[in-house]
C-alpha positions, 0 to 999 in steps of 0.5 A, a space after each residue: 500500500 505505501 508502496 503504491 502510494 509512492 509509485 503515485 506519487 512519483 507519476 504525479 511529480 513526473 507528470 507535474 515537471 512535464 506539464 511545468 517543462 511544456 508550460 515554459 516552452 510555450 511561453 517562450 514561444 509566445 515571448 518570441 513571437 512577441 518580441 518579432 512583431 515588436 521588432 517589425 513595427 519599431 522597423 516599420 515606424 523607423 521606415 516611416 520616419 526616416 529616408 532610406 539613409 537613416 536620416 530623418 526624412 524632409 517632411 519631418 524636418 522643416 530646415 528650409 522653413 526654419 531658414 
């Protein structure tokens, strides 16, 4: 009888240790996916924001106007 209930318990902290395991990788995955999409609008509002030199585009800037 104690024997069973350490066989139980043993399937229980294995199956506990899996679930934690599968838990970790999908939140990771849900981390990941997260931070690329975050990369792509800072990439997207950068582009919308600048030239193709990096430099702040014209229509940001008013220097001709300032001058």
């Amino acid at each position: 009888m104690i024997a069973e209930a350490f066989d139980t318990l043993r399937l229980l902290i294995i199956a506990g240790g899996a679930w934690f395991i599968a838990g970790a990788v999908a939140l990771g995955l849900v981390l990941a996916v997260l931070l690329i999409a975050l990369h792509a609008a800072a990439r997207a509002a950068w582009r919308a924001l600048t030239d193709q030199t990096g430099r702040p585009s014209s229509s940001t800037t008013h220097y001709e106007e300032a001058a």
